[in-house]
N, C-alpha and C positions, 0 to 999 in steps of 0.2 A: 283233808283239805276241803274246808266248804269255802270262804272268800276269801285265798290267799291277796288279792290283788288288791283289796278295800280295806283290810283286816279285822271284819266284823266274823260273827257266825251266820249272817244273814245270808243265803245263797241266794245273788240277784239273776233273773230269768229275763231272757228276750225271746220275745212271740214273734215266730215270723210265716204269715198264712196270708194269703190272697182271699180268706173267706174273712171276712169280719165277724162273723156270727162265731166261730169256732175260736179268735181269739180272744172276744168278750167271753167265750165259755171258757177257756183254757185262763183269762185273767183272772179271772171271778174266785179258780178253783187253786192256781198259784197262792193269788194275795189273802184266801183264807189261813194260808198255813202260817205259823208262828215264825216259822227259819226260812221262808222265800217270800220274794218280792218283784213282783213284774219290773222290770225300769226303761222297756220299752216296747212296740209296736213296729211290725214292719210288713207290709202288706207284698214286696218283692225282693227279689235275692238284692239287687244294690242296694237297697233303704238298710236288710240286714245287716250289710259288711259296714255301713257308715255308720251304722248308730251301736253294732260291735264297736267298731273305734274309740265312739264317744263314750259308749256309759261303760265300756268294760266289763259286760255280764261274765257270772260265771257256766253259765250254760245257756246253750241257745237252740231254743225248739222250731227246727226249720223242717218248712213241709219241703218236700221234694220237688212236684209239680208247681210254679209258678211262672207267671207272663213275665217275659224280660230275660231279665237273669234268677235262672230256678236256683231250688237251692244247691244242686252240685256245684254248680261254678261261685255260687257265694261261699260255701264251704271250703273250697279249694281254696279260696282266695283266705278266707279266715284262715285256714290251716298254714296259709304260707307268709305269713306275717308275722313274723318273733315276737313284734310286740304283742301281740295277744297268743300267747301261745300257753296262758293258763286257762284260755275259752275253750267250753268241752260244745260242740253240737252234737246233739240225738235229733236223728233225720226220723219227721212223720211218715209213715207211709200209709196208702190204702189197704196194702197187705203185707203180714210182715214177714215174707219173702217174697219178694218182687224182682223184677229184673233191674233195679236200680241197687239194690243191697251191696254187692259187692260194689259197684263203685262209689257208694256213698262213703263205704269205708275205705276203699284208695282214696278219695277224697281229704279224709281225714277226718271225719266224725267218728265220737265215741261209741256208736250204737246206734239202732234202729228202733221203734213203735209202731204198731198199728194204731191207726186213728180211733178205731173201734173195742182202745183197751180202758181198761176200767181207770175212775179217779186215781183208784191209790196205786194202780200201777205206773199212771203215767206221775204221780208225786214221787214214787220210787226210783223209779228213773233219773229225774230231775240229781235226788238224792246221789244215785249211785255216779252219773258223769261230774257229777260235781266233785264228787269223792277220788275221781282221778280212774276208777274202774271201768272195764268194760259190757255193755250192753250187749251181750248177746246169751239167747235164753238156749236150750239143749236144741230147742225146735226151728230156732235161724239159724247156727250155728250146722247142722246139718243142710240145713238149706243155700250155706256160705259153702258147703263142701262140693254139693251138687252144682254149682257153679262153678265152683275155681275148676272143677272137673271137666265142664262143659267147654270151657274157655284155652283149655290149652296147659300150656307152661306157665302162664302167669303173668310173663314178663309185662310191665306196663310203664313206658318214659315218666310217666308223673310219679311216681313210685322209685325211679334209679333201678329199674328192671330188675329180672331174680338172682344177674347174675352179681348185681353191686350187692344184694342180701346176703349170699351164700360166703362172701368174702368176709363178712362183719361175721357172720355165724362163728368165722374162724376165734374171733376174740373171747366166743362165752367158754366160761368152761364145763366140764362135762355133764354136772349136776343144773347147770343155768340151759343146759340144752333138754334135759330131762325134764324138768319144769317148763320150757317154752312149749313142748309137744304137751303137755296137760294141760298148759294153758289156750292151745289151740283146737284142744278138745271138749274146749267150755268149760272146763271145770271149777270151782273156786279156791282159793288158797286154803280153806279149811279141806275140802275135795281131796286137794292133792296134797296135802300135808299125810292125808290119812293112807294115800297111797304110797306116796315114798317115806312113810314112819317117818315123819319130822315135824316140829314144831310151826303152826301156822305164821308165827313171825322168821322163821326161817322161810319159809315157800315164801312169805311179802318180799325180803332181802333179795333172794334170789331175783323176783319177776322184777325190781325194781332197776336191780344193775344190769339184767338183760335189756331191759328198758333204755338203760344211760348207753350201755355199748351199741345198742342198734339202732339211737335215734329214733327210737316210735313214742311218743305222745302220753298210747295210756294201752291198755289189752288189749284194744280193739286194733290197734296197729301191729299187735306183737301175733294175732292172730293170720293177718298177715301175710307180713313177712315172712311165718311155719311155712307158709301155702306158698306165696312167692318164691322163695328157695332152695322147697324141694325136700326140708327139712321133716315135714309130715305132705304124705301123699293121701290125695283122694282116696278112698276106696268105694268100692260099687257094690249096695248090700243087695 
């Protein structure tokens, strides 16, 4: 899926940074590509959620840190609006594990960046939340583990805590649980297609209807909910 919502191929982006200079850099580098198109500007978290509203991007690159409303609570709020609920945000960060990581993705963003990643990483990006996948590389995704670690049980109200998780768990079945743990361990559908001898549009089928039965979004939520319900535990290497 690149513009289910417009129905071009065009994946339209919204910039949302309190630096000006960084989103003329990030414009610049978007509207060069052939299949993305900037459609708007937002220098803080409200300007973001309103002009989501309006142009309906399909991804939206929000820095973290901003005056106002930052972008967790603008994300939150995109996340909790059906009507946009084919908008993917990849949260910028200064580092890309920071102490905002995991809640960016309770939040409900598809994945995370460093501000200090290369062009074509941050156009892959762009690519991959748009494609409905999850943004997390072997090296956040262990960085998401050491946190969920640090943090306890998990449980979090804006989330429906680990115990509303573990009840949904009961829906998948045996092979959909087999695949949520691979998928919780970053893996990709080709990855773990190789591990459980199956075909990679089988591992898609699977992650998709765990996907429908647990109400998460896109990977980034199915990663999760693993950790929320107990379903994959931390470990301490």
């Amino acid at each position: 899926m690149t513009s289910g919502t417009h129905g071009s191929s065009t994946i339209r982006v919204l910039l949302a940074d309190d630096q000006a200079l960084l989103r003329s850099a990030f414009r610049v580098l978007v509207d060069s590509e052939p299949d993305m198109q900037v459609v708007g500007e937002a220098s803080d978290g409200a300007e973001a959620v309103r002009l989501a509203r309006s142009e309906r991007p399909d991804v939206v690159l929000m820095d973290i840190r901003m005056p106002g409303t930052d972008g967790l609570a603008a994300t939150r709020e995109i996340s909790a609006d059906p009507q946009l609920a084919q908008v993917r945000v990849v949260m910028l960060t200064t580092f890309e594990v920071d102490e905002y990581v995991v809640q960016s993705l309770r939040a409900g963003a598809s994945g995370f960046l460093g501000k200090g990643a290369e062009p074509e990483e941050l156009l892959g990006a762009v690519r991959v939340a748009a494609a409905g996948d999850a943004l997390l590389s072997p090296a956040a995704t262990k960085g998401l583990i050491a946190k969920f670690l640090a943090q306890g049980d998990g449980s979090d109200p804006a989330t429906g805590a680990a115990g509303g998780h573990a009840e949904r768990l009961a829906a998948l079945t045996g092979r959909e649980r087999e695949v949520l743990v691979q998928v919780a361990g970053g893996h990709s559908n080709d990855e773990i297609a190789e591990r459980l001898e199956v075909s990679p549009l089988t591992v898609k089928t699977h992650v998709n209807r765990a996907m429908a039965k647990l109400g998460a979004r896109d990977r980034a939520q199915l990663v999760v909910i693993a950790y929320e319900s107990g379903l994959v535990r931390p470990r301490v290497e």
